[in-house]
N, C-alpha and C positions, 0 to 999 in steps of 0.2 A: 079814560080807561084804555088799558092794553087789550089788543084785538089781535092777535097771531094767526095765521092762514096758513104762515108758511114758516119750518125753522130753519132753514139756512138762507142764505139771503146773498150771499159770494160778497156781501161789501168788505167783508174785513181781508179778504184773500194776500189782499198784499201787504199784509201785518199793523193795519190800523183800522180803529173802531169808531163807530160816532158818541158824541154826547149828548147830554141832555138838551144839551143848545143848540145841537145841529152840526157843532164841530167836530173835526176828526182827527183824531191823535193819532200816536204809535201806540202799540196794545203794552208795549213795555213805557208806557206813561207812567208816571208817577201817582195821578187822579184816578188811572185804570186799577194797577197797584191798590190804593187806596180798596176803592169797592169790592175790588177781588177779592182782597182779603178778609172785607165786610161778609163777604158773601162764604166764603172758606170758614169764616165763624158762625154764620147759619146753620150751616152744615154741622157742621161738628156738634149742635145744637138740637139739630134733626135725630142726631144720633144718641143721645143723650133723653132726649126724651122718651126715645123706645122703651124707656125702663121705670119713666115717672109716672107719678097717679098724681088724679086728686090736684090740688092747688098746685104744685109744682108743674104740673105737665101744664095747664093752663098759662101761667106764669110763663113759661118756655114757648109755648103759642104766639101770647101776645109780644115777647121777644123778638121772636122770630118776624113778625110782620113789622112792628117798630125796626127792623135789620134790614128790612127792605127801602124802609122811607130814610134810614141811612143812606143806601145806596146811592136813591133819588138824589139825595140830597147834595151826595159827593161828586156825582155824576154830574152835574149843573153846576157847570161857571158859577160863581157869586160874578154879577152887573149891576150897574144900575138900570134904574127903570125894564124890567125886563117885558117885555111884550105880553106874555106868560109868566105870571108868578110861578114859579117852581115851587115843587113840593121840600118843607125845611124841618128838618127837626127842632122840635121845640124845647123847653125848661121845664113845661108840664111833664113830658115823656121821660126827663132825665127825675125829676122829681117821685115820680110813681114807682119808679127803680128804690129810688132812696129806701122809699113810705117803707117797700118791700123787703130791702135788706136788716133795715132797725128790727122790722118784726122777726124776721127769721133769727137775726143774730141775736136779743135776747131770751130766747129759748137754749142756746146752744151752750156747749160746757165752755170756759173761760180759756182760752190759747196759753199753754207753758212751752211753747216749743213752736218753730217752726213745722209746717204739713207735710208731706212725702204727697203726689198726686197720686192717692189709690184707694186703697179698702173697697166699697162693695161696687162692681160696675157702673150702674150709677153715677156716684162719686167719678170712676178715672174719667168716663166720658164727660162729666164737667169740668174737670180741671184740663183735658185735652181742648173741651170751647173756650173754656180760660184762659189758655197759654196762648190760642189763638186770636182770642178778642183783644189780647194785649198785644201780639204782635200789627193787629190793624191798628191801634193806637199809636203804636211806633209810627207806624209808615203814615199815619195822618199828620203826625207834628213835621214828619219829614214835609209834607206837602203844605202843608201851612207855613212851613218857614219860604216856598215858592211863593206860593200867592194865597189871594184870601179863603177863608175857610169857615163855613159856620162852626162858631166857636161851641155850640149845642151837641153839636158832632162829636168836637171829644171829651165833653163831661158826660155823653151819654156809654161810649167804648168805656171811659173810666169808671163809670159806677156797673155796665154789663160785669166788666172782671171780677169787679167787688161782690156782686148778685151770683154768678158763679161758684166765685171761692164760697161765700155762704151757705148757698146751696149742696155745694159738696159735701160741708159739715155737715149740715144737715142729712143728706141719706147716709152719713154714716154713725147714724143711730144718736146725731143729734150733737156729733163734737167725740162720744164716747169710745168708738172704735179706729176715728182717725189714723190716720199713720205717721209716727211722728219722726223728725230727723234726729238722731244721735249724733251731735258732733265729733269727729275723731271716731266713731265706733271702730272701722275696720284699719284701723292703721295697726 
């Protein structure tokens, strides 16, 4: 467990950070990148919830801690034999995602059209963690084409966007009041 005393610490000062393994990079890393933007999806998640009840806000909760064991996760070299097993995302975690978007997506109305990110706040601030969890999905295949990467990592960013986008529909009355794109409208 994490024990904080103190929150500045001067190690990063001269623009590098540690990792889970002890190593220290440049903060413009690629694997920093990676978490950060794990972490910028949290957020944006945080924010989103200020408006849910009920099973959703729950669902956003345990999100959100699953976001953390992301980070862990990204933050930690893959080695062999590590001294310390590091904490990893699992298939269970990307699974329990899945369970959750089946049920949520057949209640919703059937998709004729691409979605505009908006309708009731709610809604934008999911599709704003959405656009984010997918851009940490970017920058994880960027880092995976460097070196190794639990591959748990990013079926779990890919089904978060998927639970998002779902979600969206959902507060917006279920699929009903979405917003939809009109091809060509304003030409």
């Amino acid at each position: 467990m994490v024990k904080l005393t103190k929150i500045y610490t001067r190690t990063g000062d001269k623009g590098d950070t540690g990792l889970g393994d002890g190593s220290r990079v440049a903060k413009h890393d690629l694997r920093v990148e990676a978490f950060g933007t794990v972490d910028e999806a949290n957020a944006a998640i945080g924010l989103a919830q200020l408006y849910a009840e009920g099973e959703l806000h729950e669902v956003l909760a345990t999100v959100q801690n699953d976001l953390f064991d992301v980070g862990a996760d990204l933050c930690t070299p893959e080695q062999e034999a590590p001294k310390h097993p590091p904490l990893r995302v699992t298939a269970a975690q990307v699974e329990c995602l899945e369970q959750r978007i089946d049920d949520w997506n057949a209640a919703l109305a059937t998709l004729r059209s691409f979605i505009l990110p908006g309708g009731t706040p709610l809604a934008a601030h999911l599709h704003m963690a959405r656009t984010v969890a997918r851009r940490a999905e970017r920058v994880v295949t960027a880092l995976m084409a460097e070196q190794p990467v639990n591959p748990e990592v990013l079926r779990y960013l890919n089904r978060l966007s998927d639970l998002l986008f779902v979600a969206a529909r959902q507060a917006n009355d279920d699929g009903a009041t979405d917003v939809l794109w009109v091809p060509g409208a304003n030409r």
